[in-house]
Structures are given as C-alpha cells and as structure tokens.
N, C-alpha and C positions, 0 to 999 in steps of 0.2 A: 508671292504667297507669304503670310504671317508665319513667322518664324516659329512658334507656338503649333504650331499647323503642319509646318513640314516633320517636329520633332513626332507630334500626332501619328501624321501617316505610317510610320515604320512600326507603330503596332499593331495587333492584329487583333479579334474581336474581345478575345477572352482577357490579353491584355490591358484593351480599352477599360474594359467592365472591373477587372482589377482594380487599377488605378484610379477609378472613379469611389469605389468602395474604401480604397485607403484614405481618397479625400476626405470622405464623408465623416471616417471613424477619425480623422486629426481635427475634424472641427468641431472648434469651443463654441458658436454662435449659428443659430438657424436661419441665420440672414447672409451667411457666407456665398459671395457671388461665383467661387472659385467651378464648381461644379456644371455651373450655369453655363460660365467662360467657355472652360471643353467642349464641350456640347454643340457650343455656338461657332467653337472652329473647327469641330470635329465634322460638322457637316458642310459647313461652306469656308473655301479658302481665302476669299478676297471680299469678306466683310469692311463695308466704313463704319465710321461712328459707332463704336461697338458699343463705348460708353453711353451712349441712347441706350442703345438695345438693353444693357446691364440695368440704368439706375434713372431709367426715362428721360434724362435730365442730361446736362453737359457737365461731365464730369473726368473730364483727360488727366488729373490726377492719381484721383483712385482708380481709374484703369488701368494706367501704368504700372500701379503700384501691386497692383493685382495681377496683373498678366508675370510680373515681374517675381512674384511668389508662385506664380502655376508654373513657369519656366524653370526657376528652382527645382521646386516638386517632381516636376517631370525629369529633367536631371537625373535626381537621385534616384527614381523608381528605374526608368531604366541602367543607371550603374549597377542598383543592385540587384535587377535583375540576372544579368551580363558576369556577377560577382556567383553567383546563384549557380546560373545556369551554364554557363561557354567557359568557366575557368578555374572550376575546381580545382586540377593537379596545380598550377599555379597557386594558385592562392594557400593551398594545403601547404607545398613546402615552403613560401613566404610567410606563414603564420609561426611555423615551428623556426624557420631562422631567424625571427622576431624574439620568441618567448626561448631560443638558448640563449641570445645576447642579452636578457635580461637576466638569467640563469649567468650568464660569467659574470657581468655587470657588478651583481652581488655574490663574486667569489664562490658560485656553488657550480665548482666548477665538472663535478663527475654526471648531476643530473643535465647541464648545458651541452658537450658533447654528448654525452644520449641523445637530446633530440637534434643536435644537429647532423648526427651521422645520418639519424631517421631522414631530417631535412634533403639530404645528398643523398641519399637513394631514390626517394621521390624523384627529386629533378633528373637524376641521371636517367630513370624508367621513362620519361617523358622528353629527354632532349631539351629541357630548359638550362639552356650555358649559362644564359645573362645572371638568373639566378645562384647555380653552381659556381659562378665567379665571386659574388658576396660571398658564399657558401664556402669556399675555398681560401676567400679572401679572410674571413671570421678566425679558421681555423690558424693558419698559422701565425695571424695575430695572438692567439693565446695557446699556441703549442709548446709551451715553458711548463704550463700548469697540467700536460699531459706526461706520463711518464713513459706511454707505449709509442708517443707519437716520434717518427724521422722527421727533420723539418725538411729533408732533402726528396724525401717521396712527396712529402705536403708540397714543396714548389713546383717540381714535378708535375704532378696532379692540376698546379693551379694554371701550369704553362701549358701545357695538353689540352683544358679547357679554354686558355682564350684562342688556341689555334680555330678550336671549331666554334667559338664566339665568333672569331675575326671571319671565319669560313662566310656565317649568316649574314653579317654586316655586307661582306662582297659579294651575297647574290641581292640583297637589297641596292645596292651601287649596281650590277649587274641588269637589274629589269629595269633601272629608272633609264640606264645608256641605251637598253635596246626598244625599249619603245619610243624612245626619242629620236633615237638613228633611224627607226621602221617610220616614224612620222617624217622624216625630213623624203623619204623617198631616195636618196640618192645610191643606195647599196640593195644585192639581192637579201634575200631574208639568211641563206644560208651563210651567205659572207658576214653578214652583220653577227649571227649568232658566234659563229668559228672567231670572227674577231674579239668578240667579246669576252670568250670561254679563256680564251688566250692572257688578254686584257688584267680581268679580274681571277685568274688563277684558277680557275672549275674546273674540273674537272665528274664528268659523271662515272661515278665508281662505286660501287659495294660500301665504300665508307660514309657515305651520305646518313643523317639521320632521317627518319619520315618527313619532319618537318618540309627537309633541304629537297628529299623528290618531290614533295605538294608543291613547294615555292618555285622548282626549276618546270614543272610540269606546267605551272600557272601561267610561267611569265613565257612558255612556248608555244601556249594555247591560244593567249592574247594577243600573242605578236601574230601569230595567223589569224585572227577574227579582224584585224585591223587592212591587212592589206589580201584575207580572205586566199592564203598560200596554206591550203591544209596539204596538199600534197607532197612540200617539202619538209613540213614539221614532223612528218608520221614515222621517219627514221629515228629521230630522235623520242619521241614519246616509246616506241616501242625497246627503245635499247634501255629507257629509264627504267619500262616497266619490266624489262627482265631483270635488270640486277636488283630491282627491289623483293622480285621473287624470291632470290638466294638466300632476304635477308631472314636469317634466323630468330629474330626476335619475336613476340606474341604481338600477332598483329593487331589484337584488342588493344593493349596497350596504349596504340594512338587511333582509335577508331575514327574518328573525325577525319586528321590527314587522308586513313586509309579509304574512306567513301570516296574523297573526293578526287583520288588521286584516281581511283577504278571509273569515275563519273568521265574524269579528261580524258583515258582510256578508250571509253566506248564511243565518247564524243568525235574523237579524231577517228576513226573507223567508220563513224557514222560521214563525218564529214568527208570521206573519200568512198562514200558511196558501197563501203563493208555491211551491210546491212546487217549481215548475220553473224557476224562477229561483233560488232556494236552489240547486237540485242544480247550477245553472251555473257560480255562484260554488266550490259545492264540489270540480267539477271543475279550476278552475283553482287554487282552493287545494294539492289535491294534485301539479298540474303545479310549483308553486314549491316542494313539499317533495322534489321531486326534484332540484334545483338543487342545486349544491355539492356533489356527490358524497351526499346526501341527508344532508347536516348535519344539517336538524331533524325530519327523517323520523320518527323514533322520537319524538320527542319532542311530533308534533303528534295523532301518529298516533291517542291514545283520543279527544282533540275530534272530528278527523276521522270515526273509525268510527260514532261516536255519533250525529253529525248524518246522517250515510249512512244508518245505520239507520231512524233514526227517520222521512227520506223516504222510505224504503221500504215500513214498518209502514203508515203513513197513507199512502198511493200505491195500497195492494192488494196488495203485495210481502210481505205477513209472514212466510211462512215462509224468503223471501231474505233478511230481516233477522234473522231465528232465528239462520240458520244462520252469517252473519258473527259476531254475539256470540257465540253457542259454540264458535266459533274459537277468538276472541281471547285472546291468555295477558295473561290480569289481572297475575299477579305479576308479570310482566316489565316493569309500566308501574304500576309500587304509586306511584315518585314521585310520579304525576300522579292522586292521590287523589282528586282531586275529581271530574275525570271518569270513573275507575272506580267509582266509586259510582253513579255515573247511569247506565253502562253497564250494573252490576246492578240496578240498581232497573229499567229500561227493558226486560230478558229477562223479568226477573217480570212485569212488566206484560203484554207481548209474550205470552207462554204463557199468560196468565188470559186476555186475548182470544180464544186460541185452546182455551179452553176444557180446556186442561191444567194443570188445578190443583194436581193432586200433583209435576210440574215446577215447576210456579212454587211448590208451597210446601217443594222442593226447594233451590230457587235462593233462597228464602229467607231459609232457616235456615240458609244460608251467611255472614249478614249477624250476628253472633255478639257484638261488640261493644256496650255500651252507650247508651242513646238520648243521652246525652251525650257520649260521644267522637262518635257519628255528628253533633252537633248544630256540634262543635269542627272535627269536618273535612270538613263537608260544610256544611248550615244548616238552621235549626229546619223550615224551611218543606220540604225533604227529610225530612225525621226524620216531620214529619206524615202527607207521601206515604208512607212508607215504612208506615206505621203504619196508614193508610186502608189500603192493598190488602191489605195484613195480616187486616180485618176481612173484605173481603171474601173472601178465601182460605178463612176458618176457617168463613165463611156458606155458603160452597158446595159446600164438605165435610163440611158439618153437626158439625165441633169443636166441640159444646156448650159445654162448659167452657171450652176455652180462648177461647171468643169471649165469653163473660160475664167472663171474666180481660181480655183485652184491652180489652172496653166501658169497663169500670170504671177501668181504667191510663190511656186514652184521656183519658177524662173529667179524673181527675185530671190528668196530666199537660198536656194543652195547652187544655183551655176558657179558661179564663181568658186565655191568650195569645190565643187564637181573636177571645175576645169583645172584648178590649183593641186588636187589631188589626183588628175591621171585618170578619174575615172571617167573614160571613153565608153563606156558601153552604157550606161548609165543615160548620159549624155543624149548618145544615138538613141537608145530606147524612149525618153521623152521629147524627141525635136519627130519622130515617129507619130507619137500621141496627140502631138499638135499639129499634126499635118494632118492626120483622121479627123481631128476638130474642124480645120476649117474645109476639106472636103470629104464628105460623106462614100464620095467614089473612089477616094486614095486606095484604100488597103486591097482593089481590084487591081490595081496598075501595077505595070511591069516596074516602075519606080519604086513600090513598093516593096515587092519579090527582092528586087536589087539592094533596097536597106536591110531587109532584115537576114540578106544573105551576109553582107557587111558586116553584120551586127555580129553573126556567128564565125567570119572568120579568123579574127584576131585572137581569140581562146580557145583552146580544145574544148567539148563542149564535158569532157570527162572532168574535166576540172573547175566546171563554172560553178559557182555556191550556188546552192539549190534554190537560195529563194530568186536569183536573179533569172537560174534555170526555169521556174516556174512562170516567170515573166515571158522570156523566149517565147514557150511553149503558148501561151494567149499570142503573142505575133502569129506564132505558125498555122495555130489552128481558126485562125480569123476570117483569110479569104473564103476558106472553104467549109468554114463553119460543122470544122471536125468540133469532136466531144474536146473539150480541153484537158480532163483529168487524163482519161486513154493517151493523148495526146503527150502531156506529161511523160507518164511513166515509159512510154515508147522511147521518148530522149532521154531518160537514164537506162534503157537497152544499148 
C-alpha cells in the first residue's frame, strides 16, 4: 500500500474534505496536481504509473516531488489536528512553561513565576510529570530571584515528582515484559502478571493517577485478548476499578482516561459473559461521552457501538444489534480502525447466525484488503476469525471451489502459527471443515460427534471467547440442522 494512502486511510470523511480545502486555499497555481494526487490515492491503494495518470506523460520526477509535498502537507494537518484536538491541557501548560522562561530569560522575573506557577497547576490537574519535571526543573534554576521561595520545598517537590515520573516510565517497561512473556507462552497469565508487579515496583493503590489506572487497565485487557484469559483478568480489573472509585478528584478532569477506563470495565464483564453488568457500565460510559459538550463522543463512539451490539447479539437482541451496525457510518470513524474492523467482522458474524449468508458474504467482500495490512491494522488472531467465517460462509453456500481455495490459503497461511501458538482448538475446528469438504456425509458420522465432542473437552465451554463459542455452536447445530442462533444462545446457558 502507498504510503500516502495508508497516512490517508486514518481520516475520516469530514477530515478528508478538510484537508482538501486547505490544499486548495495554499495553492498559488491552477495547475497544481496536489489535489488530484489525494483523490487518486484516496480511492485506490495500489495504483502504478501514477505519474501517467497525473501529467499523461512519464514524469517519475515531478511525481516524487509531488507526492513528497502532499506527504509533508499531510503531516502537518494531522499534527495539527492532534495539537487541536487530543492535547490541549498538554500543550496549554507547555506554552505557558515556554513564555515564563522567556519571562526570566529577560529578567522579568515576578511576571515569569506567575505563569509558571499557572504552568504547575495545569499539569499537576492533569497528571503530566514529564512536564512538571521541566516545571519544577525551571523553578529552582531561578529560585534566587524569588524571595518567598524554599529551595528545600522546590527539591522536594521536584523529587516527589520524578517518583511518579519514574512510576509511568515502569508501567511503560511493565506492559512491553508482559506482553512479551504472554507471547513466549511459557507462564500462566496470572504468574506473569504477579511477576511483573513485583519486577517493576506496581503496586495497584489509591495513589495511582487516572493516567496510571488507563495504562494498568490497558496492558491487562490486552494481555487477555492475546491468549483470550478474561477470566483471570476480572480480579484485577475489578480491584482497579474500585480504588479509582475512592478517588476524590473531579473525574471530568481527565474525561478521556475516565471513558476508557469504564469502556475496559464493561468490556471484561462482557467478556465473562456479565451481560448485565457490562450493559451498566456501558450505560454510564456513554453518560460521561456526553460531558463537555460531547468532546469525545465521536471519538468513543465505534468501541461504544460495538460493545452494545455484541450485548445485544448474545442477549436475544440480534436483529436490534443488526440494525445498529447498519447504521453506523464506517467511513466517518475510518481513524478508529481497529474498532471498525470488528464492527464488520461482528455484522458478518451477526448475519451468519441469522442464517443470511449471502449478507454476510456481502458484508464480506467489503473487507477487500490484504490478510496482511488486515494483520498490521487489526491482528493476526482477527485475520484468523475473519478467515474462519469465510470458510464457513463458502460451506453454506456450497462455493465449491472457492472453499477448496480458501482450505488450502488457510492451511498455508496460518497452521503453523496455529500450531507454534497452542491453539488447538482452532486447529481441530478447521481439519473438522476440511473433512465436511471432502465428504458431504461426514458431519452424519459418529466420527464426527466424537470430534466435535473433543473439540469441547479441553475448555470449559463458560470460558470459551464467544466468537470461537459461536463457531462451536455451527458444529453442533449442523447434524441436526437446529436453528444456530437458539443454538448459540443455549451454550452461553
């Protein structure tokens, strides 16, 4: 994919249309191809000979040189969107720690502590250390030229702050060990985590800033979605999010943290099959996206829908969760990639339940990309799922060919990852798929009964991730050609 292309994809319509408008208002010349360029990557990724297309002619100079100024351009609009939009309280007390040291710089020294104090209040209301460290660092460089100032409180101060500087740094060292140890597979999730906490000094306490519960929350959410252990994580989400309860401060403050920290909340609830407690959190989630004039509304909004749906789906509500995803305008929320991916992969899924497979293999072949950009901006273990229903799709529409195409891509493509990662069930599920391929009579046989009994012994079925759960449940209801959604929901009974 053009690199220009991929910068493209992460914005969303109204941004597109933006940035088109700035171009237009920067250019000195009606012949400017800049405009044209976008356009031309904005809709197809893997263009050749662009310079044809540009200037009719061969011209791999000025197209360079051109591409090379729209890359720029694109650049700075999203920085300063990002500058704009995601970083105000930063940027606010970075501005004012800029303009006091120009203020001491030139000896005017009573208006320079004014805004630098202003400066440290900011940061300290928001949790920015990195910054209160210059901030701190500023002050006792020129605490001579104050007459109220201790220099002994000022070090103080500045040594207190890099405690919880050094704190951030060590859950950053913290999540890169444990997702690293959770990918080598050789420890439980629980020992890796207890290892680590130990390791890197954490301790989860009252003393946390919002920040430090979002980042501890993150890296415990992720470490489950990897080796799909929500069960064991829900102790620890739940103890975080009681002491963040306690915490006294206005939780507007850091609204951003506080959305997402309630989204991981409902999430792990949902992922142990809490329905109704998932859906409580998520109601209050969306109560705080309303806050601030809905500052991060849009911006919560595809995690939010996705988790709505998917209680709804597994609730009994599927066709009320249908009909939200075929609402929802994908392109308008393309930034948030990751969750519009699982928004579409969740409609497919959603419509194969519902036994509308020509929708779902609709909804599909919308998915147009290659299994490795979907691997880059999504993750392999996605690409998988996406590639499972795929097989089922083409099995229930009896696509001969292209299900002996896809077997074969399968195989090659992920076994080996499959096998190198443990996942056995996975595995059994598609050597299952391929034995229905080549005989039509399989899924009547006692051989059959006996794999998919196999299949369900090795895990509780209370703990299987529901999309693998969902899979099952197409095994089960196959011979007998039950309903599969009833079906479903019966094995989360």
């Amino acid at each position: 994919m053009n690199t220009i292309s991929s910068i493209i994809s992460i914005l969303n319509t109204e941004e597109r249309r933006e940035f088109i408008s700035l171009l237009k208002k920067k250019n000195k010349r009606n012949d400017t191809k800049n405009v044209a360029l976008f356009k031309l990557l904005e809709s197809n990724h893997s263009l050749k000979d662009v310079d044809l297309l540009l200037y009719k002619k061969p011209s791999k100079g000025a197209y360079h040189a051109l591409s090379k100024r729209l890359y720029d351009s694109l650049i700075d609009f999203i920085a300063s969107k990002s500058f704009k939009n995601e970083a105000n309280e930063e940027i606010e007390a970075l501005k004012l720690l800029v303009v006091s040291r120009i203020f001491f710089e030139h000896k005017q020294y009573l208006i320079g502590f004014k805004i630098i104090e202003k400066a440290e209040r900011n940061a300290e209301k928001f949790g920015l250390y990195s910054i209160l460290n210059e901030i701190h660092y500023t002050k006792i460089q020129y605490a001579s030229h104050h007459p109220n100032f201790s220099l002994e409180l000022l070090i103080k101060d500045f040594k207190a702050n890099q405690q919880l500087l050094k704190q951030e740094e060590n859950f950053t060292l913290f999540y890169a060990t444990v997702i690293h140890q959770i990918q080598l597979r050789d420890q439980k999730l629980t020992a890796i985590l207890e290892h680590n906490f130990s390791k890197f000094n954490i301790s989860i306490s009252e003393n946390l800033s919002y920040k430090s519960f979002f980042t501890l929350l993150e890296i415990i959410t992720n470490t489950a979605n990897i080796n799909r252990d929500y069960e064991t994580i829900l102790p620890f989400v739940e103890k975080t999010y009681r002491l963040l309860k306690k915490e006294k401060r206005l939780l507007e403050k850091q609204l951003f943290y506080h959305i997402q920290i309630i989204y991981y909340v409902a999430n792990s609830h949902f992922r142990n099959r809490d329905f109704t407690t998932s859906q409580h959190y998520l109601l209050e989630m969306h109560a705080l996206m309303l806050l601030q004039e809905k500052k991060y509304f849009n911006r919560f909004l595809p995690q939010y829908t996705l988790l709505q749906s998917l209680i709804l789906n597994f609730t009994g509500k599927a066709l009320k969760a249908i009909d939200i995803l075929e609402q929802f305008n994908l392109k308008q929320h393309s930034s948030q990639l990751s969750y519009v991916l699982d928004l579409q992969l969740s409609l497919i899924v959603f419509y194969f339940q519902q036994t509308h497979f020509k929708k779902s293999l609709q909804m599909f072949n919308q998915l147009q990309h290659s299994d490795t950009w979907y691997t880059k901006k999504a993750s392999n273990l996605w690409v998988i799922q996406k590639n499972l229903i795929e097989l089922l799709i083409y099995t229930e529409l009896e696509y001969i060919d292209l299900l002996e195409s896809r077997l074969k891509s399968f195989s090659k493509k992920h076994l080996a990852y499959l096998q190198n990662n443990d996942e056995t069930e996975v595995i059994s599920f598609f050597k299952i798929i391929s034995k229905m391929y080549y005989n039509q009579e399989y899924s009547s046989t006692k051989e059959f009964k006996l794999a998919v009994k196999l299949l369900k012994a090795p895990t509780n079925l209370k703990n299987k991730d529901l999309f693998y759960l969902s899979f099952y449940a197409w095994l089960k209801a196959k011979p007998s050609k039950s309903n599969l959604y009833n079906t479903t929901l019966n094995l989360l009974k």
